[in-house]
LUMMIVO-420187 format. One record per residue: y, x, z of N, C-alpha, C in turn; residue in three letters; residue number from 1. Coordinates in steps of 0.05 Angstrom, whole numbers. Last residue first. Example, Ala and Ser with C-alpha at 12.3 -4.5 7.8 and 13.67 -1.06 7.14 Angstrom:
REM residues 2
 n_north n_east   n_up ca_north ca_east  ca_up c_north c_east   c_up residu num
     -45    257    142      -21     273    143       1    258    157    SER   2
    -114    264    156      -90     246    156     -66    264    156    ALA   1
REM end
This chain:
REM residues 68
 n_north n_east   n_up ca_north ca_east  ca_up c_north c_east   c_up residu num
    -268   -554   -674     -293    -533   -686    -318   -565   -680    UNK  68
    -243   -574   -632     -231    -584   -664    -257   -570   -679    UNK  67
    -269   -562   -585     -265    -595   -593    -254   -592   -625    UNK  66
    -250   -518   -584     -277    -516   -592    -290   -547   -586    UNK  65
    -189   -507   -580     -213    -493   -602    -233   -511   -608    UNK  64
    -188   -538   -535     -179    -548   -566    -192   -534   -586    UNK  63
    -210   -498   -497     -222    -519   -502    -214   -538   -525    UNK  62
    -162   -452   -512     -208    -454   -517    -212   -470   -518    UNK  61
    -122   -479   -484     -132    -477   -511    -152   -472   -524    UNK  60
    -142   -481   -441     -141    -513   -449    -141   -507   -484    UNK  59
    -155   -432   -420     -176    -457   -410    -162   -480   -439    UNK  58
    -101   -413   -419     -123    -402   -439    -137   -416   -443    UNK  57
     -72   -446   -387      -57    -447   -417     -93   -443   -430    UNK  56
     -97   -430   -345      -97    -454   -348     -91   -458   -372    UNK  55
     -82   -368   -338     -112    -377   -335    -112   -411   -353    UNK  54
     -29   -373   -330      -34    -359   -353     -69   -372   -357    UNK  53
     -19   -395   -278      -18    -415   -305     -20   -406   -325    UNK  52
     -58   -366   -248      -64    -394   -241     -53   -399   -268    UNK  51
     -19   -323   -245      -58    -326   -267     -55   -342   -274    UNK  50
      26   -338   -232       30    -323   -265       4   -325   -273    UNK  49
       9   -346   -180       22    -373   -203      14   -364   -224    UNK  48
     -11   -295   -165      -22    -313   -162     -16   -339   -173    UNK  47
      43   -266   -162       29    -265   -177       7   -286   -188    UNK  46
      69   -302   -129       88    -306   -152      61   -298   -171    UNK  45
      39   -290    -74       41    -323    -90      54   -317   -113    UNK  44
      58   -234    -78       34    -244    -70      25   -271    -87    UNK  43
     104   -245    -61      100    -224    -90      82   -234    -99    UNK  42
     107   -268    -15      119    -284    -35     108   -259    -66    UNK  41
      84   -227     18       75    -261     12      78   -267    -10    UNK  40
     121   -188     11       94    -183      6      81   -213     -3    UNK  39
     161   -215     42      169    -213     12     141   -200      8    UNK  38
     144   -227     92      147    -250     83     155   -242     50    UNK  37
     131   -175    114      104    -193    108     114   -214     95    UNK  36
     185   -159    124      173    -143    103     147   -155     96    UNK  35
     193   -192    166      214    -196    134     194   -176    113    UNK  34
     174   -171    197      166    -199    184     173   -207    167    UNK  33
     195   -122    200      165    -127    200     160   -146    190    UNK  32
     250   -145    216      248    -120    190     213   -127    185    UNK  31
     236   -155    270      254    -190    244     246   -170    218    UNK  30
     219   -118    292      207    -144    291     207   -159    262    UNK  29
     267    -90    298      246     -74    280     227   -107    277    UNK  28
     293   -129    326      305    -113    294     284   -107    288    UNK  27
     266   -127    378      276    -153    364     283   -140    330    UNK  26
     282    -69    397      257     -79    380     255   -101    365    UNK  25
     337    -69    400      325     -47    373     301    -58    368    UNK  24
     345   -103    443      349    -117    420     337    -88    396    UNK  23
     319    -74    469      308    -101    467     317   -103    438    UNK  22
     352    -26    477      320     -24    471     312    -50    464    UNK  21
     397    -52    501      402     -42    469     368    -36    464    UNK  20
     381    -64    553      383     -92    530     387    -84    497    UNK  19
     371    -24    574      345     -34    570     351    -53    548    UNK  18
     424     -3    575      407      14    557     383      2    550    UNK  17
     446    -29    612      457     -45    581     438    -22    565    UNK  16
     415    -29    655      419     -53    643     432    -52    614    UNK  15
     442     22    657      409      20    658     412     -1    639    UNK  14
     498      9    664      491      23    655     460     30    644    UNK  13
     493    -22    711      503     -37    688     491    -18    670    UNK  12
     473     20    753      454       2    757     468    -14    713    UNK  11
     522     51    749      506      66    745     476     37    738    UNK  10
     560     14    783      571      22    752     545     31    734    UNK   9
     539      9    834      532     -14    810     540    -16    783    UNK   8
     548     64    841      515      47    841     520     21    834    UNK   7
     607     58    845      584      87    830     560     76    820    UNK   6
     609     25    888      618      24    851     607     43    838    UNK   5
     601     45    918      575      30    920     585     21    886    UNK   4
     630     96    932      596     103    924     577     73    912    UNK   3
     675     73    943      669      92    920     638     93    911    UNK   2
     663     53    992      671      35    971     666     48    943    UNK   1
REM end
């Protein structure tokens, strides 16, 4: 009786070391994607700041050189 609680104390034990490995990678995962999703977003913020710095310049040249 002793030995077979030993071996299924010992067996939980595995089991809860494989599920703390799962979930450590699941973490490093969500951290990975979290770290591609604020890259993204830097990414797009820059990419607005041309897009409407570019657009302002475009329209005022072009008032320039409609009033000229």
């Amino acid at each position: 009786m002793s030995n077979t609680k030993d071996t299924i104390i010992g067996q939980l034990k595995i089991q809860k070391q494989k599920l703390h490995r799962v979930i450590d990678l699941q973490k490093d995962q969500l951290l990975q994607k979290q770290d591609k999703l604020d890259l993204e977003r830097h990414r797009n913020q820059k990419q607005r700041f041309w897009t409407k710095t570019m657009t302002i310049v475009s329209v005022v040249l072009t008032g320039v050189i409609i009033i000229n």
